[in-house]
C-alpha positions in Angstrom: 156.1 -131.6 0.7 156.5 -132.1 4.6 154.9 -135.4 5.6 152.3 -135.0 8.2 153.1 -136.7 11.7 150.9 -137.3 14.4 151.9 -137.1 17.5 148.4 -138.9 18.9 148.5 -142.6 18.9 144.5 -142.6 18.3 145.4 -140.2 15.0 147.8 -142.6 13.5 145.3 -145.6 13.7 142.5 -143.6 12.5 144.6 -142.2 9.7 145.0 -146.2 9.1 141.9 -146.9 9.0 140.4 -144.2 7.6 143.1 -144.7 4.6 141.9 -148.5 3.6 138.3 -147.7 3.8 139.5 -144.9 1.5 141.0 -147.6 -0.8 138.6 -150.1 -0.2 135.7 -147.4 -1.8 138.2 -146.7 -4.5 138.3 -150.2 -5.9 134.3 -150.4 -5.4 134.1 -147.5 -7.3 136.2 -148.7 -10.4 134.7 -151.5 -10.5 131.4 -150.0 -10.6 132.7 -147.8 -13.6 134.6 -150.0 -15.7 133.3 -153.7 -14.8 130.0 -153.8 -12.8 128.3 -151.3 -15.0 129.2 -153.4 -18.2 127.9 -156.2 -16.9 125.5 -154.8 -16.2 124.4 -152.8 -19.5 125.3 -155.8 -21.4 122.4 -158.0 -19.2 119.9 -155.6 -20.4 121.0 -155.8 -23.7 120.2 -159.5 -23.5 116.9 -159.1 -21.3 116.2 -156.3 -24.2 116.4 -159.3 -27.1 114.9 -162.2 -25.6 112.0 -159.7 -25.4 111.9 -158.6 -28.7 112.3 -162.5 -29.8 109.1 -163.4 -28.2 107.6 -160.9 -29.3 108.7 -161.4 -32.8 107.3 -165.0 -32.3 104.0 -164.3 -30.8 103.4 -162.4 -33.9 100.2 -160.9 -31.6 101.0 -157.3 -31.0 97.6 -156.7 -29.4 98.4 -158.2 -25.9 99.6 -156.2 -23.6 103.1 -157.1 -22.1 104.7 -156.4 -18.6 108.4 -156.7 -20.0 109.2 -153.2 -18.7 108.5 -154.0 -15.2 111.5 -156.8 -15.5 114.7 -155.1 -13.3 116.7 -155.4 -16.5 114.0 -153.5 -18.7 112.9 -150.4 -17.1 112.2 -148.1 -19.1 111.9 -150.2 -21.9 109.4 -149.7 -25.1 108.3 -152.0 -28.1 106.2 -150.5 -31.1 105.4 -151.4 -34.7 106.6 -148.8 -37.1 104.1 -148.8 -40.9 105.9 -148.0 -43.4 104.8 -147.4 -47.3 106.2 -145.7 -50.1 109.3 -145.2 -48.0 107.2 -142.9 -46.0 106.4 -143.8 -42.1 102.4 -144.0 -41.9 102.0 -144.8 -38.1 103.7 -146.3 -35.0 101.7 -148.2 -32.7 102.8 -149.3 -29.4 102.6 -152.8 -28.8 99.8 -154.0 -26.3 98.1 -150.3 -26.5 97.7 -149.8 -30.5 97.6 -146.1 -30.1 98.3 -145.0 -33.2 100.3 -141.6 -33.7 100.6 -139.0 -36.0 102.2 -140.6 -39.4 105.2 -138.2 -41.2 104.3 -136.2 -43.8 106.6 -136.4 -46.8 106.6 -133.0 -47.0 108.1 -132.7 -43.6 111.1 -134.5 -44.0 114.2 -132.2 -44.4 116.5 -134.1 -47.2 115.6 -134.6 -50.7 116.9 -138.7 -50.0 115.1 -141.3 -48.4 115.1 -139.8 -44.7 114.5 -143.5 -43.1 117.8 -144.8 -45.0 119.8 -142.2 -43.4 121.2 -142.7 -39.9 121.2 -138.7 -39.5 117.4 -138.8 -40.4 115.2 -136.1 -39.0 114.2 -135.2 -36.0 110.5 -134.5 -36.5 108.6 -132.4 -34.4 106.2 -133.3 -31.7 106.1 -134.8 -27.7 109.6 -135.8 -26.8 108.2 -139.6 -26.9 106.8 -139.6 -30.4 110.3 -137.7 -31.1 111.9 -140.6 -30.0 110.1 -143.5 -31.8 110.6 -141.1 -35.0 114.3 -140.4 -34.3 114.8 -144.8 -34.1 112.6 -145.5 -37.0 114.8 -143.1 -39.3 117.5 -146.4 -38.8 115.2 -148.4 -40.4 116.9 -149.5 -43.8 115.1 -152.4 -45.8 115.1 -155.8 -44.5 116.4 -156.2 -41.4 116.7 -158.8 -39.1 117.5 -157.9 -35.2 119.7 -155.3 -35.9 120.7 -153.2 -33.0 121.9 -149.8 -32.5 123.7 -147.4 -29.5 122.9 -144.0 -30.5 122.4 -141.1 -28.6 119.0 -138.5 -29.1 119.3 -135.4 -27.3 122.4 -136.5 -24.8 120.3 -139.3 -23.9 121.8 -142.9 -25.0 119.6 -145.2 -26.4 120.0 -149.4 -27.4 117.3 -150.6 -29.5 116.6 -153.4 -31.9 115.0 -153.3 -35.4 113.4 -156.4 -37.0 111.3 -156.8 -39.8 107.8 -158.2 -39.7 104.7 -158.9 -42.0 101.6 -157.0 -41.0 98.1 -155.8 -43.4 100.8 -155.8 -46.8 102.3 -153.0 -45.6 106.4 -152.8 -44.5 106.1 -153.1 -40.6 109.0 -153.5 -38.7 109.1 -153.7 -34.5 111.6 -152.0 -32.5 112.4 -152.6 -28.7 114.2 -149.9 -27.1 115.4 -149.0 -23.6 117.4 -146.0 -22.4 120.7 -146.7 -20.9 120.0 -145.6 -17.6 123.0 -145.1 -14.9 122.1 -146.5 -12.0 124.4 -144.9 -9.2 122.8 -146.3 -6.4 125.8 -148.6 -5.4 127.7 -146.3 -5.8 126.1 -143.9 -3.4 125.5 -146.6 -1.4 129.6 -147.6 -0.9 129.9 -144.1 -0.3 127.4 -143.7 2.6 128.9 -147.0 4.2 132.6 -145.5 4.1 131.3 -142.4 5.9 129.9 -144.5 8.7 132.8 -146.5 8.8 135.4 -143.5 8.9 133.0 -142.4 12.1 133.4 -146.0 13.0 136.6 -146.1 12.7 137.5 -143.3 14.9 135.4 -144.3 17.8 137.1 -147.9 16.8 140.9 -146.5 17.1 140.4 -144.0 20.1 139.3 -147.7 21.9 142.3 -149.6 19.9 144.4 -146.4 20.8 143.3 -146.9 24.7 143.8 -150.4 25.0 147.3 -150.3 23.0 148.5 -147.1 24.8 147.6 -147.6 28.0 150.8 -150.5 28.8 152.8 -148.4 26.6 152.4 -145.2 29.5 153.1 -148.1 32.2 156.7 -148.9 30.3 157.2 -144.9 29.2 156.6 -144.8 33.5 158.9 -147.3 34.4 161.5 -146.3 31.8 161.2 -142.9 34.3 161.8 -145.0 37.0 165.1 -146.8 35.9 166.3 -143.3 34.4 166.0 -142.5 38.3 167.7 -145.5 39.4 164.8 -146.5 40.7 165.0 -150.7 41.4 162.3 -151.1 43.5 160.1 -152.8 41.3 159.5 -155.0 38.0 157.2 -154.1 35.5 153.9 -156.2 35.4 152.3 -156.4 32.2 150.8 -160.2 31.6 150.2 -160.3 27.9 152.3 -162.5 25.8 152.4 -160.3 22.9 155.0 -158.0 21.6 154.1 -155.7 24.6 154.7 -158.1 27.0 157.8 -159.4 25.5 158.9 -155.8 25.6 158.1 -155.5 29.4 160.0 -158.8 30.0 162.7 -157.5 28.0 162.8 -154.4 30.1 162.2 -156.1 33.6 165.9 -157.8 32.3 167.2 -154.6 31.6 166.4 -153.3 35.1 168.5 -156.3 36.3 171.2 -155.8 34.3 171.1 -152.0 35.2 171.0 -153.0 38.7 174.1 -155.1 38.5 176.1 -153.1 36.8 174.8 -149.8 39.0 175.9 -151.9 42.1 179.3 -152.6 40.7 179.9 -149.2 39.6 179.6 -148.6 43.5 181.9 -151.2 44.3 184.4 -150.2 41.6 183.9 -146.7 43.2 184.5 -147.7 46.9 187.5 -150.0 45.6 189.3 -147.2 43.7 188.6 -144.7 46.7 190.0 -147.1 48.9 193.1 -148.0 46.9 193.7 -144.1 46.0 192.9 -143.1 49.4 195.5 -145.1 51.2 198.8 -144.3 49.5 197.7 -140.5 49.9 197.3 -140.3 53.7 201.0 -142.4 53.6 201.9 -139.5 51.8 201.0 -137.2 53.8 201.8 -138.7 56.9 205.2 -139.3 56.2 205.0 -135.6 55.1 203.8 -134.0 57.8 206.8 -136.3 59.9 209.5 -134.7 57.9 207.7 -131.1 58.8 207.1 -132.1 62.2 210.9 -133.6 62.4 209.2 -136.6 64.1 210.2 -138.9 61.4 211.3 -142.5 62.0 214.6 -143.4 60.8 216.2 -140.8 58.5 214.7 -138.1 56.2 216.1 -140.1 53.0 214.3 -143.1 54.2 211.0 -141.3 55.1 211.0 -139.6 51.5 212.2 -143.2 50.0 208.4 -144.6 51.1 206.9 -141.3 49.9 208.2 -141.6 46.7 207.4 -145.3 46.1 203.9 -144.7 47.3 204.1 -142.0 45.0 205.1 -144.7 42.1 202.4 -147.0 43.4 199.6 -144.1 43.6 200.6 -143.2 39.8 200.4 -146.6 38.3 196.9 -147.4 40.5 195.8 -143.7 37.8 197.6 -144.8 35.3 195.5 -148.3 35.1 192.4 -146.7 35.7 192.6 -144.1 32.8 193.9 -147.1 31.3 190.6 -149.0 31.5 188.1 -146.4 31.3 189.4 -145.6 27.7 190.1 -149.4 26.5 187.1 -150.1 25.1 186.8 -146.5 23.1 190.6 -147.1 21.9 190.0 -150.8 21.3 187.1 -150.1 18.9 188.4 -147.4 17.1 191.8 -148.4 17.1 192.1 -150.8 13.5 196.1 -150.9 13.6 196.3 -154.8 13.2 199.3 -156.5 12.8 201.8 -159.8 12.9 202.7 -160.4 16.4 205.4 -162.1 17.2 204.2 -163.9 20.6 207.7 -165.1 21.3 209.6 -162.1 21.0 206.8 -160.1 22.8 207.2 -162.7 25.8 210.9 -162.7 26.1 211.3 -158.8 25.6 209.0 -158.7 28.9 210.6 -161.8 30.7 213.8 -160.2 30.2 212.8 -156.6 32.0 210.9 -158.4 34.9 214.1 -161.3 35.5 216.0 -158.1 36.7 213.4 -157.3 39.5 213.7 -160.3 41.3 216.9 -162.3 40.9 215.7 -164.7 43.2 212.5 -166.5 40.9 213.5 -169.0 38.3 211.9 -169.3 34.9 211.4 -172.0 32.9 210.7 -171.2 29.4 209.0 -173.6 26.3 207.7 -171.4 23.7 207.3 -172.4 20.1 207.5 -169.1 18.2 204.0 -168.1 17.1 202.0 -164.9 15.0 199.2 -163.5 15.9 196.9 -160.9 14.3 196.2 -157.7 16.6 197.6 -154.4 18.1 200.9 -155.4 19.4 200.9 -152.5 21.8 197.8 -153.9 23.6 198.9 -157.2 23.2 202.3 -157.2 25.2 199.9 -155.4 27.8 197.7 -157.9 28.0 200.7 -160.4 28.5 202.5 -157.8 30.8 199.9 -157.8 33.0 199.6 -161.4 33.7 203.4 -161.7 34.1 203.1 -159.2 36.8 200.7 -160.8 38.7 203.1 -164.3 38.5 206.1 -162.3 39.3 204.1 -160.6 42.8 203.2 -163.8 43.8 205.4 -166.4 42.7 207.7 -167.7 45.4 210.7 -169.2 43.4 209.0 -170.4 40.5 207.1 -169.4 37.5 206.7 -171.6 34.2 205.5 -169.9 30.6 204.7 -172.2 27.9 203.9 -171.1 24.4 202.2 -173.8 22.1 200.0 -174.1 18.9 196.7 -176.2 20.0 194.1 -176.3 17.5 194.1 -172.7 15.8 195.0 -171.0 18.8 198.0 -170.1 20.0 197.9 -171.4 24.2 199.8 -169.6 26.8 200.4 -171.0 30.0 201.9 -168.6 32.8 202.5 -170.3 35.8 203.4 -169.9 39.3 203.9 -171.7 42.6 202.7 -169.0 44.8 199.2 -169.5 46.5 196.1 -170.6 45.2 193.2 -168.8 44.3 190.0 -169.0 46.2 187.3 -170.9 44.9 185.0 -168.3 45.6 186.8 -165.6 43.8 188.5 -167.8 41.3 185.8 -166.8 38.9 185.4 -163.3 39.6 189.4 -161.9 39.7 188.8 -160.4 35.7 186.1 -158.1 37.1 187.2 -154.4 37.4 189.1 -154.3 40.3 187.5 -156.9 41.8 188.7 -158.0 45.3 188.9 -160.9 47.6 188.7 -160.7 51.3 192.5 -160.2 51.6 192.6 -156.9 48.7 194.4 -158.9 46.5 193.6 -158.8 42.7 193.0 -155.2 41.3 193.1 -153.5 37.6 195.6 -155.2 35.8 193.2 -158.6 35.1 190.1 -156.9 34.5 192.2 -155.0 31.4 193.7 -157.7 30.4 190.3 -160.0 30.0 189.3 -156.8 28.1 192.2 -156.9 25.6 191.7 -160.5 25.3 188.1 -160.7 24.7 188.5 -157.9 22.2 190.9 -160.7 20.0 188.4 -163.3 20.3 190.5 -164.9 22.7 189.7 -166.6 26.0 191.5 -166.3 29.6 191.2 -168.3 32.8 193.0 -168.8 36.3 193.4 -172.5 37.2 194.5 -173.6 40.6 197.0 -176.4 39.9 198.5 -179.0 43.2 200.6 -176.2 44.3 200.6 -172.4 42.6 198.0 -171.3 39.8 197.9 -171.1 36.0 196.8 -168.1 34.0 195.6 -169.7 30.3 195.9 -167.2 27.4 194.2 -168.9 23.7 195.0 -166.3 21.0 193.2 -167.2 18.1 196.0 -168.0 14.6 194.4 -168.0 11.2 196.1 -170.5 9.9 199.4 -172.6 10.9 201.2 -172.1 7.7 201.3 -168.6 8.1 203.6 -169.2 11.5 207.6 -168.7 10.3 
């Protein structure tokens, strides 16, 4: 069976509400049935023998008594039953001494004693007089506050049968009282959940209002920063879990905001740095067409080739980026790398490039756990960067601090500003001058993906790039 959903806030607290009253009238109700209404019967029961013992002890059966008016004894009864020669000669009530009709012998149905038989008759005459017949056929010799729950016509009766002393004759006094179901509580709970289900709706439509209406001022705003819309925060004072939502969005709109704004700037950057080696292109192009060219054609198509080279890498990085963190995540090809070889395999293809830069190497060798490809990128990249800027120097250390492995790739070109010191791993980031593009905002990526940490550090002449690589343990290193 389909659960029902509502789409109506107000529906889904009324539902609520409606379903504990529900519950709430439930429990009432079986504890009416199976405890309050024993406790209940079993109090009359009592009330119904105390009676009968005083009466017992008053031994005056002439006075009238007012026990049935008692809360517990409605409906109650005490008579005298006369009985001689096993036959029933009269009952009297007690405190009116009308006597009624006695029992014939003749009319009793059984050849045995009808009053020693619990399934004695049920003699004719006024339902009343039926009754007090129908109880006195329980009566069995002496007895001494003996009680009985029988049941006369569908109607359940409790009564008690003593024996007494009155004109020679057998006498014996029963007190009866009808079990009567009171349902009035019952009825009562019932009529209470009814106004509280009313209640409750006009309660949960007001609930429903108060909760709902913040709840329309975030679904609002949510519009707004699906638009890009930054104008404004969200105001919404409370201090409960609504407001800590609305705080928690006003910090998503900031973080939105930031990263909306560098999107722009990463936008602008990569037009720029596309845009320029294009028109170069073309220029030069449009030279050779033109036969206006400076120098000679192999020259002119020299430069349009290695803006070419320059153009395809500047593509190459950004496809490169814009997929890292997909190919990083899904990408669980882990292994043992070799820091050391991974260095001088790169060292050695970049020491060709520039014959002029020294290098000073001190590396201890060193395994790390990770994708090897993405790794020597990471490395690569940094490298790269030294080998732009360098001016006849760069330094790389590899050493085991702690449980990381520490790479230090050094340079004596210029400083870094302090102003962009901290900001040369954002994408394509870019100081006043253009310098610093792709390469270190992939490589922070790569690095942060190992759990390892990067940083640029000015040093008295030339900068440091620090690369920790976490190790799992040091006697794992061969």
């Amino acid at each position: 069976m389909r659960s029902f959903k509502f789409k109506s806030l107000t529906m889904r607290i009324w539902t609520t509400f409606t379903a504990v009253i529900l519950i709430i009238i439930c429990s009432i109700s079986f504890l009416y049935l199976f405890a309050f209404r024993n406790i209940t019967e079993s109090n009359r029961i009592k009330d119904l023998k105390v009676a009968h013992d005083i009466l017992l002890k008053s031994e005056d059966f002439t006075q009238p008594n007012r026990f049935d008016e008692l809360e517990n004894l409605k409906g109650s009864n005490n008579f005298i039953v006369n009985i001689k020669d096993d036959s029933v000669t009269n009952i009297m009530d007690i405190g009116k001494m009308i006597v009624n009709n006695p029992i014939p012998n003749n009319d009793l149905p059984r050849d045995k004693n009808p009053i020693a038989n619990n399934d004695g008759p049920r003699p004719a005459g006024n339902n009343e007089n039926g009754v007090k017949e129908w109880m006195a056929s329980f009566i069995k010799g002496d007895m001494a506050g003996s009680e009985f729950k029988e049941v006369y016509n569908n109607n359940k009766f409790t009564f008690i049968i003593s024996s007494i002393e009155k004109n020679g004759e057998g006498s014996y006094l029963i007190s009866s009282m009808p079990n009567i179901k009171d349902d009035s509580l019952l009825y009562t709970a019932i009529i209470i959940a009814i106004v509280f289900i009313a209640i409750g709706f006009i309660t949960a439509k007001v609930v429903a209002n108060y909760i709902a209406k913040p709840l329309k001022e975030l679904e609002e705003h949510t519009v707004r920063i699906s638009h890009k819309d930054w104008k404004e925060p969200i105001s919404i004072k409370s201090q409960d879990e609504i407001g800590r939502l609305a705080e928690s969005m006003n910090r998503m709109q900031i973080e939105l905001k930031r990263i909306d704004e560098e999107e722009k700037l990463f936008l602008q950057s990569i037009s720029h740095d596309l845009k320029t080696p294009v028109m170069v292109i073309m220029s030069h192009a449009e030279a050779i067409v033109d036969g206006v060219y400076i120098g000679s054609v192999e020259d002119t198509a020299e430069i349009i080739k290695d803006e070419a080279i320059s153009l395809e890498k500047k593509i190459k990085q950004l496809l490169y980026l814009n997929t890292l963190d997909y190919v990083l995540e899904n990408n669980n090809e882990n292994s043992d790398v070799n820091l050391h070889e991974v260095i001088s395999h790169i060292i050695g293809r970049f020491e060709v490039v520039n014959s002029r830069i020294e290098w000073e190497l001190d590396m201890d060798k060193l395994i790390v756990k990770g994708n090897a490809d993405k790794v020597q990128v990471s490395i690569e990249n940094i490298l790269e960067n030294g080998l732009r800027y360098a001016e006849s120097k760069i330094s790389v250390k590899l050493k085991f601090q702690g449980s990381f492995a520490v790479l230090d790739i050094y340079n004596d070109g210029p400083s870094i500003p302090s102003e962009s010191i901290d900001h040369i791993f954002e994408n394509l980031y870019k100081d006043k001058t253009g310098n610093f593009g792709i390469g270190l905002a992939i490589t922070k990526k790569i690095i942060d993906f190992h759990k390892g940490e990067i940083k640029a550090v000015n040093r008295d002449k030339g900068v440091s790039f620090i690369i920790k690589y976490p190790i799992e343990s040091r006697n794992d290193q061969h």
